[in-house]
C-alpha positions in Angstrom: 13.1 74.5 34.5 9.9 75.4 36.6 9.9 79.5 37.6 7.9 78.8 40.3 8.8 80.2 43.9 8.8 77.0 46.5 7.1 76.8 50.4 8.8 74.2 52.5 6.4 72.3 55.0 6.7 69.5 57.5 4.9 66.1 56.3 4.0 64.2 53.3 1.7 65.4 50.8 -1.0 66.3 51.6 -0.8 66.9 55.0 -2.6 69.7 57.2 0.6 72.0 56.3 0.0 71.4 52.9 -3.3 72.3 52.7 -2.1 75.8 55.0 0.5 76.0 52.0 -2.0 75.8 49.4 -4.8 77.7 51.0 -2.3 80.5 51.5 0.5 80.3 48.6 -1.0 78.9 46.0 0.8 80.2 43.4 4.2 78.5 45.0 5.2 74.4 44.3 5.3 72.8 47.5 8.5 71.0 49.2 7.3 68.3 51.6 10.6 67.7 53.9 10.3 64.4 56.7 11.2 66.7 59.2 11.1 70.5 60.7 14.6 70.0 60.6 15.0 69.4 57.2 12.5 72.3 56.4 14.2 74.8 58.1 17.5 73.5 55.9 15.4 73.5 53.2 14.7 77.6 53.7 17.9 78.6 55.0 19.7 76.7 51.6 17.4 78.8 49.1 15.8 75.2 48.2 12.6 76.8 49.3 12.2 80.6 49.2 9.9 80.8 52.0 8.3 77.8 55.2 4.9 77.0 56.3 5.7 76.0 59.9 2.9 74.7 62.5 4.0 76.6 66.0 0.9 75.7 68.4 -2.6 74.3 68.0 -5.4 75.1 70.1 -6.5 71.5 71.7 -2.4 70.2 71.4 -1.0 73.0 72.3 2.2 74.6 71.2 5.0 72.7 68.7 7.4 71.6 70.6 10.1 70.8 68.4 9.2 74.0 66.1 10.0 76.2 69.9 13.4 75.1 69.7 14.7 75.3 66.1 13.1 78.8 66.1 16.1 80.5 68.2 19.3 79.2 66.3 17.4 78.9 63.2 18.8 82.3 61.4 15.4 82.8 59.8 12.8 85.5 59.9 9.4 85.4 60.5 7.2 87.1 57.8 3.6 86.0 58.6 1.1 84.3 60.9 -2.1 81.8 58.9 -4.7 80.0 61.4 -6.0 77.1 60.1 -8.8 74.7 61.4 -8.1 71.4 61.3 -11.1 69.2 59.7 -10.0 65.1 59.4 -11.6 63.1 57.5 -11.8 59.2 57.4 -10.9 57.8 54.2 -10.3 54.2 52.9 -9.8 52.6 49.5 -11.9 53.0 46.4 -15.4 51.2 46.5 -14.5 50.0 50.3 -17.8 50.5 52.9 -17.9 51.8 56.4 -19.3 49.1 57.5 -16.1 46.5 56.0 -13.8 49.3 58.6 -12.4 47.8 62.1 -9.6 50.3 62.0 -8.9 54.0 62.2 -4.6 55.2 61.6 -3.2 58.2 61.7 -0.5 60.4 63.7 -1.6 59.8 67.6 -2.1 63.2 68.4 -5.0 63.7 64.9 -6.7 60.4 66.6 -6.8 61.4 69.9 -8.9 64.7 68.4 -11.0 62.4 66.8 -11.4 59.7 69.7 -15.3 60.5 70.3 -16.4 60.2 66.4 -14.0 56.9 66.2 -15.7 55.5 69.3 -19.3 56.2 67.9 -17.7 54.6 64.8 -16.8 51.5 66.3 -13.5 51.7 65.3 -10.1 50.9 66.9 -7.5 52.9 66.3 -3.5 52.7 65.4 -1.2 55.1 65.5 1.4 56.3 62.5 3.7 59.0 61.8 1.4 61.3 59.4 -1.7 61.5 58.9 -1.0 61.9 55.1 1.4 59.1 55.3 -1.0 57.0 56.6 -3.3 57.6 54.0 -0.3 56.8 51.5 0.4 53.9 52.5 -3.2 53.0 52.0 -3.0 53.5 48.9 0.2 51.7 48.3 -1.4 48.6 50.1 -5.1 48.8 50.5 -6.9 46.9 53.1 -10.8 47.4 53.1 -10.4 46.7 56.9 -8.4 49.7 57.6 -9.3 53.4 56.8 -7.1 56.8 57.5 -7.8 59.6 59.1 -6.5 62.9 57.2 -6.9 66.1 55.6 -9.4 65.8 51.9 -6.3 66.9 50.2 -4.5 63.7 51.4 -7.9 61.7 50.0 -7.4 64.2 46.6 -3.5 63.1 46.1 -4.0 59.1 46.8 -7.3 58.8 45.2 -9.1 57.1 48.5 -12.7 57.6 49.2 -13.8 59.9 51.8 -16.2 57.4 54.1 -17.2 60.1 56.9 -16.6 63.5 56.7 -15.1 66.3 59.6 -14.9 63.5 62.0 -12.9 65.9 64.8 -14.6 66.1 68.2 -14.0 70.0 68.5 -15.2 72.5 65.3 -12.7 75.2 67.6 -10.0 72.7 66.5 -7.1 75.3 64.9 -3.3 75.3 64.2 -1.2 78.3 63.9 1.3 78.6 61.3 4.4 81.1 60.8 5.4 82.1 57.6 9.2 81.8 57.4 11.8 83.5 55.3 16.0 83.3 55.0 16.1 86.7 54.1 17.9 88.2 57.0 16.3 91.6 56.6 12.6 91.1 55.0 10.8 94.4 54.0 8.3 96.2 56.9 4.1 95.7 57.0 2.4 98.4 55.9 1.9 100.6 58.7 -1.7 100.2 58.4 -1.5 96.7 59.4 -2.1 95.9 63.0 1.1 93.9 63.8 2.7 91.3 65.9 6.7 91.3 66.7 8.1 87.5 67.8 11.3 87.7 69.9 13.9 85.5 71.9 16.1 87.1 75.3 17.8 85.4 77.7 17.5 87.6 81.3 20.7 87.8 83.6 21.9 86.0 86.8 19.9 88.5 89.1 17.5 88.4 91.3 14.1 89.0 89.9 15.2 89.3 87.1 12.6 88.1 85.0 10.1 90.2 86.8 12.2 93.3 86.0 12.3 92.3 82.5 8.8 92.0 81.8 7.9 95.3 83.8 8.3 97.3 80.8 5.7 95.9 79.1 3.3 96.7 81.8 4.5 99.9 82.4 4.3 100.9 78.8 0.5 99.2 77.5 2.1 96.5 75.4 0.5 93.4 75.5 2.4 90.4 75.7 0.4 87.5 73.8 3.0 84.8 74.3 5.8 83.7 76.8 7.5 80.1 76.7 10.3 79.5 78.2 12.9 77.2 77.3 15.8 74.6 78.6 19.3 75.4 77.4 21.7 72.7 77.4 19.8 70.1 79.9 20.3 72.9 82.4 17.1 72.9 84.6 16.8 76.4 84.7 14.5 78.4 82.5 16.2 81.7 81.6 15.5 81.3 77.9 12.1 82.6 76.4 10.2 83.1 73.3 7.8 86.1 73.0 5.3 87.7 71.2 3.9 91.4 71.5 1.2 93.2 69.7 3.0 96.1 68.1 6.4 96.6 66.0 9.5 97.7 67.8 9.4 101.4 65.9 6.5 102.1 68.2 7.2 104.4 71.6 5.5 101.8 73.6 7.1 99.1 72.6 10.6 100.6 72.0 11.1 101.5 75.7 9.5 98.1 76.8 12.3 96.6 74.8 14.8 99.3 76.2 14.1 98.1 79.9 13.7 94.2 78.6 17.4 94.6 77.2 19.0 96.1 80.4 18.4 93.3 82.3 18.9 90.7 79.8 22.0 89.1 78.2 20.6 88.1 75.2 17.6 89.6 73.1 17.0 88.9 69.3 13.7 89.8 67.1 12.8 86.9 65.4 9.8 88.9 63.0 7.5 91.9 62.5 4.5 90.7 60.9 0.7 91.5 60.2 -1.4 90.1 62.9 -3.6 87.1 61.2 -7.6 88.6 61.2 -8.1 85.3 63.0 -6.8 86.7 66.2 -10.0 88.7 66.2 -12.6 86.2 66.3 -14.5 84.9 69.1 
């Protein structure tokens, strides 16, 4: 029986969360799950010790479905990884560019690639995953057709890579977050510049929202992120997810949250984590 801690991610093998999952972990044996559902089951069972999770990408924009599991979810985030996102276009072994008439792959990895396909000549068709698409090359090759997918997905179903970082924009990044069942995961170091992730649902007042978010200013802490969510097909957005630079323990923060609580019915930390270096780039 294997000894080997397991990471949870979203996709089939080879898929850009499994390369985050081996860039970042890769002493743990991956769990591919066919759903975020399923991996945040996965994590909160023990089946996985810990979850590579995409949350936003900087040309797609944020995850939607990961935004609302992350409230009810129970678990705790430990970590933030940026990844860019380099696709390749693969086909099977000994198969020529020039025999391709067809690009597949997840619509939203094609529609990041749409320029370089174009210049290609290639039409495109939409699938579920980029690495599934490139499995199911595999499992019924076609020198016609030709994925588009991580190299680790070309790595794991032994296709040939025919044109190499094919997306239109080299800025092209996901964020992932790190996430753990353990209810009460041990503190960064306090020399680590950190970020704190949290959920609150503000009153039925007027302004309320405003008042809520005045602490912040008053106090110096800057807010990074604020989505706000539907609750129960209710048009009305009093649900949000945050993120702060900072960790509750310091004075800043601590009466920012003080004022944020007052005039909100619900508030929850969802994770205290080291900020990723990647935030300080560009």
């Amino acid at each position: 029986m294997s000894t080997l801690k397991t990471i949870a991610f979203q996709g089939e093998l080879g898929a850009n969360s499994h390369e985050a999952c081996r860039t970042y972990f890769p002493d743990y044996q991956v769990l591919p799950c066919a759903t975020f559902e399923e991996a945040f089951e996965a994590i909160k069972t023990g089946a996985a010790q810990l979850g590579m999770i995409p949350i936003e990408n900087s040309i797609a924009g944020r995850v939607a479905d990961v935004h609302h599991l992350l409230p009810a979810s129970g678990l705790k985030i430990i970590g933030e990884r940026f990844k860019p996102i380099r696709f390749q276009l693969m086909a099977n072994k000994g198969v020529t560019l020039d025999s391709v008439k067809t690009a597949v792959s997840m619509p939203i990895a094609l529609s990041q690639c749409r320029h370089s396909l174009k210049r290609l000549g290639l039409s495109t068709e939409g699938a579920g995953d980029t690495a599934g698409a490139a499995k199911a090359l595999a499992a019924k090759p076609d020198p016609t057709r030709a994925a588009v997918a991580p190299a680790l997905a070309a790595e794991i179903y032994d296709l040939d890579i025919l044109a190499r970082d094919i997306e239109d924009e080299r800025h092209n990044t996901t964020r992932f977050l790190v996430m753990t069942a353990d209810p009460a995961p041990p503190a960064p170091s306090f020399t680590h510049r950190c970020v704190t992730s949290f959920v609150f649902r503000v009153r039925n007042l007027p302004a309320a929202l405003f008042k809520a978010l005045g602490g912040f200013a008053t106090n110096g802490v800057n807010m990074t992120k604020l989505e706000s969510y539907m609750e129960n097909g209710a048009f009305t957005a009093t649900f949000f997810y945050a993120e702060v630079d900072g960790r509750p323990e310091d004075r800043s923060l601590a009466l920012a949250f003080d004022e944020l609580k007052f005039f909100s019915e619900k508030f929850e930390v969802l994770g205290v984590y080291p900020a990723d270096p990647f935030r300080d780039r560009g």
